[in-house]
MISE-567707 format. One line per field, with one value per residue (C-alpha): x, y, z; chain; residue number from 0. Coordinates in Angstrom, 1 decimal, padded with zeros to 4 digits. Example, Ala and Ser with C-alpha at 12.3 -4.5 7.8 and 13.67 -1.06 7.14 Angstrom:
2
px <- [012.3|013.7]
py <- [-004.5|-001.1]
pz <- [007.8|007.1]
chain <- [A|A]
n <- [0|1]
end
This chain:
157
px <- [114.8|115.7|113.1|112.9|111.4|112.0|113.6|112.5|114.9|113.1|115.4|112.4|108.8|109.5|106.4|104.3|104.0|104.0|101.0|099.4|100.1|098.6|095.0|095.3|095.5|093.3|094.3|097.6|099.1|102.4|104.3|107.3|108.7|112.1|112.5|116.7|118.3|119.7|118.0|115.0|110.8|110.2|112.4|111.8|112.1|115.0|112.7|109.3|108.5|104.8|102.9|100.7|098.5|100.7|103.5|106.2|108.4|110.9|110.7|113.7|114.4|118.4|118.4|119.3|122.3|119.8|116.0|113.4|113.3|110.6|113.1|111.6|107.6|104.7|101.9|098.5|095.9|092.9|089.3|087.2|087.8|086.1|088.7|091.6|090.4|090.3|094.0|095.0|093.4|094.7|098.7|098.7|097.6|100.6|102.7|103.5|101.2|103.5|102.0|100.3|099.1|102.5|102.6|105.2|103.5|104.4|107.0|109.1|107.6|106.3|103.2|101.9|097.7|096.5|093.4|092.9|091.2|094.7|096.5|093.7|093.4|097.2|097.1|094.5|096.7|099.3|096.8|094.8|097.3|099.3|095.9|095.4|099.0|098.7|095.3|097.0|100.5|098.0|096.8|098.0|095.3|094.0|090.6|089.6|086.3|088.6|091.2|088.5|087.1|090.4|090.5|087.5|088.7|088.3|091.6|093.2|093.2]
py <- [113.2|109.6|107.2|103.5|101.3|097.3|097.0|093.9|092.1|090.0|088.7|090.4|091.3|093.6|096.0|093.5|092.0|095.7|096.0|092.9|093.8|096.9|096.2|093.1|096.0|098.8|101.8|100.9|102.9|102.9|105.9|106.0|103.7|103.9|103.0|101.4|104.0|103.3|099.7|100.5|100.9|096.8|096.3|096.3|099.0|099.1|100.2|100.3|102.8|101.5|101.6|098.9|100.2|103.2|101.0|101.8|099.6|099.3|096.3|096.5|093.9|092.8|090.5|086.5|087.0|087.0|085.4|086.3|083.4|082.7|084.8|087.7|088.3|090.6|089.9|090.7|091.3|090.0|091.0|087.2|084.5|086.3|087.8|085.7|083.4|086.4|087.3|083.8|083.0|085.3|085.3|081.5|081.5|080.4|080.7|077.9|077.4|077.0|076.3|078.6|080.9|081.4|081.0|082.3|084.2|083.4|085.7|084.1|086.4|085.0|086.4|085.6|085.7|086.3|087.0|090.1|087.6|085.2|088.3|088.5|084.6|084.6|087.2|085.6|083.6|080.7|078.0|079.3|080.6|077.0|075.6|077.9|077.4|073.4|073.8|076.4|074.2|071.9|074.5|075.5|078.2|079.8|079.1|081.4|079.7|076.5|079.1|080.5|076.7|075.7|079.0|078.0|074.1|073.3|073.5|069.9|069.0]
pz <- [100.6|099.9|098.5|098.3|095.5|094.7|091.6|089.6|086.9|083.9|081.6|079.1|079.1|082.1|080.2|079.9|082.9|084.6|082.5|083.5|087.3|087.3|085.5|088.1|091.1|092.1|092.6|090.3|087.4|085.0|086.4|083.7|080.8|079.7|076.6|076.1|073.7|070.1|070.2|068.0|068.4|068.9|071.7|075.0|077.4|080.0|083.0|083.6|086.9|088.0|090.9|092.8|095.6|096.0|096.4|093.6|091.8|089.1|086.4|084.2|081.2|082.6|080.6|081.2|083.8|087.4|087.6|090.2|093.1|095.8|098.2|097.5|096.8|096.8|099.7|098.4|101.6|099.7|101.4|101.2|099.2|096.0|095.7|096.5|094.0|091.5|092.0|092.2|088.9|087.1|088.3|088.5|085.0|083.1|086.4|089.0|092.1|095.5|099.1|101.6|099.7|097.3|093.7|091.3|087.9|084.4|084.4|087.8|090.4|093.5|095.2|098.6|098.2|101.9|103.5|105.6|108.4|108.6|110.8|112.9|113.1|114.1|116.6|118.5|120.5|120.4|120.5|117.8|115.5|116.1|114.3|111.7|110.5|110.6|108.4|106.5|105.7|103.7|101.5|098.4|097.9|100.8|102.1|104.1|105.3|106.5|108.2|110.5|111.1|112.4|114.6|116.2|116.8|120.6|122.3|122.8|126.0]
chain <- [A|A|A|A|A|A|A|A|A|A|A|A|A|A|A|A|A|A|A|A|A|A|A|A|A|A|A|A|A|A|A|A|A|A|A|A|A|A|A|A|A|A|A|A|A|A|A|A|A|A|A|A|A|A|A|A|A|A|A|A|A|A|A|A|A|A|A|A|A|A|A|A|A|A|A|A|A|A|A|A|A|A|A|A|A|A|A|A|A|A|A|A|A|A|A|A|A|A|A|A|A|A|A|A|A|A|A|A|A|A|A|A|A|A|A|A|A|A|A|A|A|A|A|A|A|A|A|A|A|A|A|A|A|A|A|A|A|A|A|A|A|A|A|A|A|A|A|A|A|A|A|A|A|A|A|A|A]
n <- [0|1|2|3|4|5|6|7|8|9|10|11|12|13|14|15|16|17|18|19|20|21|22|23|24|25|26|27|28|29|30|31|32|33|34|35|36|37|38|39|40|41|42|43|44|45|46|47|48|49|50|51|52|53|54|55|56|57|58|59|60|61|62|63|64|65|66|67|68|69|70|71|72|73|74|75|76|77|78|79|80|81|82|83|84|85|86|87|88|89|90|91|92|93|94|95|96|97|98|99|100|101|102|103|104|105|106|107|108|109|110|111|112|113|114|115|116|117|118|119|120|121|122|123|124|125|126|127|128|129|130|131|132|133|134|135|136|137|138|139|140|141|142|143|144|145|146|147|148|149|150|151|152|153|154|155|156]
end
């Protein structure tokens, strides 16, 4: 049977931030490192099998040729703002903060840090979700608390 896994290229420190990602993540775990044969002890691996959340991925040291872009990123479904702002402190650090919940992580991956509540605000009809996205297009960090304010806005007449 056929499986699927995103393969991530870092023009180095593919280990590291595989690492970094998984003591980040419950419930996370390397699965495999390969080391890159005849290149010595110090130097990087060529791929690093890991798994976040039971989700499995591939981060491979390619080298300078490709970077990581904002087109492709991981979502995070954070439960409360505890523990967005833990996740957001700690990939931010070093990284570049983005809007709407998006930042991109020292190492050029971009991460989407979202509440759990935003699907439910969004599904709650057009109206609602039309205000939680206008309060949320301000934001660079998500705040949950303001999210659910704006859900429970009066309609405009």
């Amino acid at each position: 049977m056929a499986s699927v896994c995103t393969c991530l290229w870092y023009p180095s420190g593919a280990e590291e931030a595989a690492r970094f990602y998984v003591d980040l993540l419950p419930e996370s775990r390397i699965l495999k490192i390969h080391p890159l044969h005849g290149a010595g002890k110090q130097a990087d691996p060529f791929l690093v099998e890991f798994q976040l959340k039971g989700q499995r991925y591939i981060a491979m040291n390619g080298g300078p040729h490709y970077h990581l872009s904002p087109a492709v990123s991981i979502q995070i479904l954070a439960e409360g703002q505890g523990e967005i702002d833990r996740l957001w402190s700690a990939l931010s650090d070093g990284g570049t903060p983005l809007r709407c919940g998006w930042l991109t992580d020292r190492w050029g991956l971009s991460w989407q840090i979202v509440p759990t509540a935003l699907p439910r605000l969004l599904a709650e009809g057009d109206a609602v979700a039309a205000r939680v996205l206008l309060t949320m297009q301000d934001m660079v960090k998500l705040d949950v608390a303001a999210l659910e304010a704006a859900a429970r806005e009066p309609a405009l007449p």
